[in-house]
C-alpha angles and dihedrals in degrees: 000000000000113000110183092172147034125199123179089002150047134232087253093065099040087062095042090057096232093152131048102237128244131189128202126208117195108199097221099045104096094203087080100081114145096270105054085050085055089057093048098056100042084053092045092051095048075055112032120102104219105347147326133256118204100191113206105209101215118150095033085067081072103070079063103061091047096046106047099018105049091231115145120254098250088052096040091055093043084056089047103056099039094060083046090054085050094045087048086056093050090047092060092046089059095040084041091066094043126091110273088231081072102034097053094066097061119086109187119208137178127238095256078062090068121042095062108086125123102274101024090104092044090053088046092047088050100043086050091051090055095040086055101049079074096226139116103326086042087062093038090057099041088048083054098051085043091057104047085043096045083134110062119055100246123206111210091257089061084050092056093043094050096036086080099059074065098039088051094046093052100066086043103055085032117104094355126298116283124221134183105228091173146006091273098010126083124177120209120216113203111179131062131211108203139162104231132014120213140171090295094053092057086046093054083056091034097065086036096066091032085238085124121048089340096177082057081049109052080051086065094066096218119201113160133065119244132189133190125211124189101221135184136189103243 
């Protein structure tokens, strides 16, 4: 594994599994084949410190279909889920040809898994109050969906509709995912593995160390330590 960046964290710390190790597919983005999935868990597990997470997001996709399609919200989350339900499938193929002593240490979740721990609503409910008081992290969130879709001419309903594929992210990366690993037990991992960082990714540790909008910050009640590596497939 390439990292080219470390956010939140340092080489030191990675090998000395001081994280347990998520990975986030996003369902658009094409550099996650199943090969290259494949690569990232059997790296994540070598560095994880109990376990790792791959989180399929699913639901959240389709914000974008809605958004920028024009498709309507039951079909766009029909669309969403089926190609979650391909990219899970994908998922066990690639665990399915690695050593169990690797396998069995991925647990693989949907977005709809992670989004339900104790304080998840509070932050969301936090993060929209703030988006719609129209300031400054308004400005900050529609400058990062501008700057993902510099592509496409955006009116400002297309910003709002897209500004909550941000809003809902933000509780989920925040203060470590959160999983259930049992009926009274979650597990909290705290460290991402990702091809790419962008504007989003310095405002998750941003708000973690309170250096951005640290008043909105210090609402979200963080907890739990978080770190960001760019990682690519050699």
């Amino acid at each position: 594994m390439r990292i080219e960046t470390y956010l939140g964290t340092n080489e030191d710390e990675v090998k000395s599994k001081e994280f347990n190790i998520w990975i986030g597919i996003s369902l658009g983005n094409s550099y996650f084949s199943k090969e290259n999935v494949k690569k990232y868990i059997e790296w994540a597990v070598e560095c994880t410190k109990e376990d790792v997470l791959v989180v399929i997001a699913d639901e959240i996709r389709a914000i974008n279909y809605e958004a920028l399609n024009g498709k309507s919200q039951s079909r766009s989350l029909k669309l969403a889920k089926r190609e979650g339900d391909e990219k899970e499938e994908e998922v066990r193929e690639a665990l399915s040809t690695l050593p169990r002593s690797v396998s069995e240490k991925v647990r693989i979740a949907r977005w709809g898994d992670v989004n339900s721990s104790k304080y998840h609503q509070y932050r969301l409910e936090v993060l929209y109050e703030e988006f719609g008081m129209e300031g400054d992290f308004y400005e900050y969130i529609v400058s990062i969906i501008k700057e993902a879709r510099s592509d496409r001419e955006l009116t400002k309903e297309k910003l709002q509709g897209l500004s909550d594929y941000v809003l809902l992210e933000i509780p989920v990366f925040l203060n470590g995912v959160k999983y259930k690993i049992s009926n009274e037990n979650w597990r909290t991992y705290g460290l991402i593995a990702y091809p790419g960082i962008s504007k989003l990714d310095e405002l998750f540790i941003g708000l973690q160390e309170g250096s951005i909008f640290p008043e909105l910050a210090s609402r979200l009640k963080i907890t739990d330590p978080i770190a960001i590596l760019e990682a690519y497939i050699d």
